[in-house]
N, C-alpha and C positions, 0 to 999 in steps of 0.2 A: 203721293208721291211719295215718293213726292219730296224725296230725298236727294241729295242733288252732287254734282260732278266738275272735271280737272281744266286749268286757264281752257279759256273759250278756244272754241274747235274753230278754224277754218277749215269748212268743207266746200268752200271753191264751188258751188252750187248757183248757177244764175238764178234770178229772183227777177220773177215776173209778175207783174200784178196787174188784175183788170180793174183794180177802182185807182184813182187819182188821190193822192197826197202823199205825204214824207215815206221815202223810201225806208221800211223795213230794217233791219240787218240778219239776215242769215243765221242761225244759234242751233244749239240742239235744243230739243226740246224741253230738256232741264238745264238750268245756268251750269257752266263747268267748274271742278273742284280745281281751286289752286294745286298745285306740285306740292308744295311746301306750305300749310299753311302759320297762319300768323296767331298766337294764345288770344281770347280774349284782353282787351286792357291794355297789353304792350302796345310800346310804340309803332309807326309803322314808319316807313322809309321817310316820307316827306314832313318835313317838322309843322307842326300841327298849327307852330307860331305863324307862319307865313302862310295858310291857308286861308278864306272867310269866314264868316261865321257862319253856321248854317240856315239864319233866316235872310244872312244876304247872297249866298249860293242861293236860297230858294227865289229870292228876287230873280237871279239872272235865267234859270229855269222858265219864272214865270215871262219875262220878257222875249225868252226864244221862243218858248212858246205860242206867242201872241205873232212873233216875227214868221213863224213857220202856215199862219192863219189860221188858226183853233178861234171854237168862239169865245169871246171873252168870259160869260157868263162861266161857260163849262171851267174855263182854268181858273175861274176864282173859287168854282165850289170844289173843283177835286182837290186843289192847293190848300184850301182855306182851312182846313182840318190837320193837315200836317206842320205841326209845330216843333219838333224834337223828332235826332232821331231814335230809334226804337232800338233799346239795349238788346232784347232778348232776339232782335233780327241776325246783329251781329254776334253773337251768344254763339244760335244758331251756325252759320254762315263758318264759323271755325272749328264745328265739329257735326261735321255731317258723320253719319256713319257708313257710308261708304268707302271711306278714309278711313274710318278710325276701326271698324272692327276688320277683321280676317275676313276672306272667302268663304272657308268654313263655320264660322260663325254668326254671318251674315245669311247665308239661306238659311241656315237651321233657324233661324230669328222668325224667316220670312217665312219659308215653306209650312207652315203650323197645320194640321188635319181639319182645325176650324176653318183656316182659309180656302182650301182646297174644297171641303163642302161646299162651302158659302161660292165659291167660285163656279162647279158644277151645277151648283142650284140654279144659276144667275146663268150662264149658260144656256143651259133648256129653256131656259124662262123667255130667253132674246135667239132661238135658235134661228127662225125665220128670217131674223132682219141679218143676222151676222153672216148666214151664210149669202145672203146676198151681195154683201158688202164683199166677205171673200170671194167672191166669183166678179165682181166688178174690178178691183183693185191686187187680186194675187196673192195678199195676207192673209193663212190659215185664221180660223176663229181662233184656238187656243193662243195664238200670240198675242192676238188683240184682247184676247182675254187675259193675259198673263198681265200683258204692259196694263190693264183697265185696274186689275187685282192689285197691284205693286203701287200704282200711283194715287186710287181714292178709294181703295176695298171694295172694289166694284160698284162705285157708285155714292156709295154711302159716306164718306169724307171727305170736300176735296179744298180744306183749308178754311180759317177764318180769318186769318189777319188782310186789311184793308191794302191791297193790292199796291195803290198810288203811295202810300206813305212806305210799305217796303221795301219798293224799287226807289222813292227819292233816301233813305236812309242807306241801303249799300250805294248808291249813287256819289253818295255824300263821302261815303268813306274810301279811302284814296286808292285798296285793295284791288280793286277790279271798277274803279270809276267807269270807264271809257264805256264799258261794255254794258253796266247797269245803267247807265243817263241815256243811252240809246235805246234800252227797252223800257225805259222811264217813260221817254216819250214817244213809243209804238203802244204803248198803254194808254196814251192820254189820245193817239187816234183811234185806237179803238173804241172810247168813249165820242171822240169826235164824230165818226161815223154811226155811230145811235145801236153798234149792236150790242151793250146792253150798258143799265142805265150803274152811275157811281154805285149807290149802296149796295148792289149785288157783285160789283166787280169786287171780289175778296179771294186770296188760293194760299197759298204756304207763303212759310218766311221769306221765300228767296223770288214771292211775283210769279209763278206757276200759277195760273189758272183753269178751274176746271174740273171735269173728272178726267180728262188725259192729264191734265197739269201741264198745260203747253205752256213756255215764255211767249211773250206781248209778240212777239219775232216772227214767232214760229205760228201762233194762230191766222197774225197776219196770211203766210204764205201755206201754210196748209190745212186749215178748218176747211168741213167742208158743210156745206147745207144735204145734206142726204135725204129727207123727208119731204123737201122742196118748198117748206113753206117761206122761203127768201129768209130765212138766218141762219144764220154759222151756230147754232147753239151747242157751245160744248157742258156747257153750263148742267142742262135738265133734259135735252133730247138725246135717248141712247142711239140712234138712228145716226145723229151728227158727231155722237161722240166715238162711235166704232169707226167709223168714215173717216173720219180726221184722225183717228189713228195710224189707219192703215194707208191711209192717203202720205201720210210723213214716213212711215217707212218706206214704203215705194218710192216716193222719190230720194230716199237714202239709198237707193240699191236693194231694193228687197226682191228677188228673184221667184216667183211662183214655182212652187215641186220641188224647189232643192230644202232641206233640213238648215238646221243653226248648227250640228254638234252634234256631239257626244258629251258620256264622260267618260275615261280611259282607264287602262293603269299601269304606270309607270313608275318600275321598282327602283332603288336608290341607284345600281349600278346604272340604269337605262338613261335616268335622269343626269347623272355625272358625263357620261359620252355625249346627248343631247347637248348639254351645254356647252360642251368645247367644239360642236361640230355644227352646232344650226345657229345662227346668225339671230338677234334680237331685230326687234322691229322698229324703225322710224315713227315719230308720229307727234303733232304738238298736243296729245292728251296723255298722262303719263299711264293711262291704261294701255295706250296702241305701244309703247314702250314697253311694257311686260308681257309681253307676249312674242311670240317668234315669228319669222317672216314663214311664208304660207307654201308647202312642200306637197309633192303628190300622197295618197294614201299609204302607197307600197314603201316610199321611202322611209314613211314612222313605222309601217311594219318590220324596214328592215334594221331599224335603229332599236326596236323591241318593244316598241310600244304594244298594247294588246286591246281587246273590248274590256270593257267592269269586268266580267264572268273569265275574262283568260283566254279568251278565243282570236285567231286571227282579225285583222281585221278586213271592213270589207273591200270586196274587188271594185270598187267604185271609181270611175274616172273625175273626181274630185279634189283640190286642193286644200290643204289644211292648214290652220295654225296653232301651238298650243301652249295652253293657259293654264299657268297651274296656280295651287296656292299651296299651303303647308302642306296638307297631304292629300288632297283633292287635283286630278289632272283631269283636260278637256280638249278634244281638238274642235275646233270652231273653223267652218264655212265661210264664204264671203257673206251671208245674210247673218252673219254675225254680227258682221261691221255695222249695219244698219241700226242693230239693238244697241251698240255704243255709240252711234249717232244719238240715241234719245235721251243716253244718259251715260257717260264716258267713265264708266267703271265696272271692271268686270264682275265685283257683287252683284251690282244691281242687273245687267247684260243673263249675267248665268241664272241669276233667280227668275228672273222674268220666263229667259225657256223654260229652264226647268220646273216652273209653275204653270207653264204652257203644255209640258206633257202629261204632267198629272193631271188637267183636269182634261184633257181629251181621252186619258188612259181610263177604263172602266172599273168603278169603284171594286176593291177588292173583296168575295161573296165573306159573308159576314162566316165565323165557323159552325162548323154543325153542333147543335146544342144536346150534350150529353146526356141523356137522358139515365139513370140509376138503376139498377135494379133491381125491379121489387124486393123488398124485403118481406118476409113473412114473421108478421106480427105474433108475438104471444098473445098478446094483450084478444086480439083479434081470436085467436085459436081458440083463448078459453071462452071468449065472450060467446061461441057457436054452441060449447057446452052448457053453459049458463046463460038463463035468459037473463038477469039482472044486468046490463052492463053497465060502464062506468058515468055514464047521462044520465041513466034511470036513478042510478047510487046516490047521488048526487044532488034528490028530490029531498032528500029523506034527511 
């Protein structure tokens, strides 16, 4: 991920669960980026004097816990290692880069030609199982594969720091309390339920699990077992990890056959009328905030928006929103919505597609190798004259 996003989303989304214990909370699939956020070290709102300390917050922890019916055993060994919280969690946690760099300079980060191979490769490698998956649940492979690329490199990263101790450390800190002690302990049922055991539950600073990098929340309610062998395994089965991908888009709205977007282009005058004439969006993540409320095609055609290339755009019975950044513009779909569902920033939102259609786009043919033309040798010309040549000279 694995990089993470704006105050927690209510997405109004009922939550249903066919195993019995502590209900869930709803989250996107990445914890959301504050608005505003806070420097490392500075103080925060609530004085730090009339707080507890943190081995006796972790008492009261360990005693809901107990109240809530976890078994003893398990909450003394996932507890019993977290003594302090973790400096470089909240380090982290205030400087996500999703926040902190541009649009512009967040794909260019991301999109890299390494990735893109590596992503293509991995791809063909899983073509079998993904298209299955896509045909099961309506999510193109390249998205699943874009969201799999952006959050553990396909595979190949998906976090070391010990899961329980990074959720009880933002927990602890007063930032986003409410929202971290409740995936605090959807983590500590997930271990209650046995699907997998403490020393392997390990993901990013911010409690992401996995190679989707789902929160404790969000596995809860949408892992799926796709392989059948009775586990949720996002962990090491790609089978469950593209499932559970695409399984959490769809139920964010993810439409099968409609697109995410474009990108556009919208020149300064286009952009100056745009803003005095189309309305900003509502929304409690300050991504759905920058962006516009959602207008037919024709109407951005007739405000002058164009394709990248300058072309009309198309005649599509579709509505649009659009997202720009310094000098990059985009108008986005409703299965947009869905990709700020998993992570509530439109860096991460636009990288994702836009690593989604490079790697379904076909590698471009490598150029044709020049080949020179003969030269006619001297060396050569006299050497037909004389039989000595420069090998034979050479002996001597």
């Amino acid at each position: 991920m694995q990089f993470l996003v704006a105050a927690f989303i209510a997405l109004g989304i009922s939550t249903v669960f066919a195993q019995s214990g502590p209900t869930p909370v709803t989250a996107p699939a990445q914890p959301a980026q504050a608005a505003q956020p806070v420097p490392a070290g500075q103080p925060t709102v609530q004085d730090s004097a009339s707080r507890p300390s943190f081995a006796e917050w972790l008492d009261g922890v360990r005693s809901e816990a107990l109240a809530r019916g976890y078994r003893k055993e398990l909450v003394d060994e996932a507890l019993s290692g977290v003594e302090e919280p973790m400096p470089v969690v909240i380090e982290r946690d205030r400087t996500q880069a999703e926040s902190v760099l541009s649009i512009e300079a967040y794909i260019t980060r991301q999109l890299t030609a390494r990735r893109v191979r590596t992503g293509r490769e991995m791809l063909a490698k899983h073509k079998a199982t993904l298209d299955k998956v896509e045909a099961t649940y309506g999510v193109p492979a390249r998205i699943i594969g874009g969201i799999w690329g952006m959050e553990s490199n396909f595979g190949r990263f998906s976090g070391v720091r010990p899961t329980i101790a990074a959720l009880a450390t933002l927990a602890f800190d007063p930032r986003r309390s409410t929202y971290f002690r409740r995936e605090l302990f959807n983590a500590l049922e997930i271990l209650n339920r046995g699907d997998i055991d403490l020393p392997r539950l390990k993901g990013s600073w911010a409690g992401a699990m996995g190679q989707p990098q789902f929160m404790p929340s969000s596995y809860l309610q949408y892992a799926e077992d796709f392989d059948g062998d009775g586990r949720r395994d996002i962990w090491t089965t790609p089978d469950d990890v593209f499932a559970s991908i695409a399984n959490y888009l769809k139920g964010h709205g993810w439409v099968a056959g409609q697109p995410w977007g474009r990108e556009v282009t919208v020149s300064k005058d286009v952009a100056s009328r745009i803003a005095g004439a189309v309305a900003r969006r509502a929304g409690t993540c300050q991504a759905t905030r920058d962006m516009t409320v959602q207008m037919p095609l024709a109407e951005w055609q007739t405000l002058g928006v164009r394709t990248l290339m300058g072309a009309a755009l198309p005649k599509a019975d579709l509505e649009a929103a659009l997202v720009s950044g310094r000098t990059r513009h985009f108008l986005v779909y409703s299965n947009y919505d869905a990709l700020l569902a998993y992570n509530c920033a439109h860096a991460y939102a636009l990288s994702v597609a836009m690593l989604g259609d490079r790697l379904a786009a076909a590698p471009a043919a490598a150029p044709a190798r020049r080949v020179a033309p003969r030269k006619r040798r001297a060396a050569k010309s006299k050497s037909s004259q004389h039989p000595t040549s420069r090998r034979s000279a050479t002996r001597h």
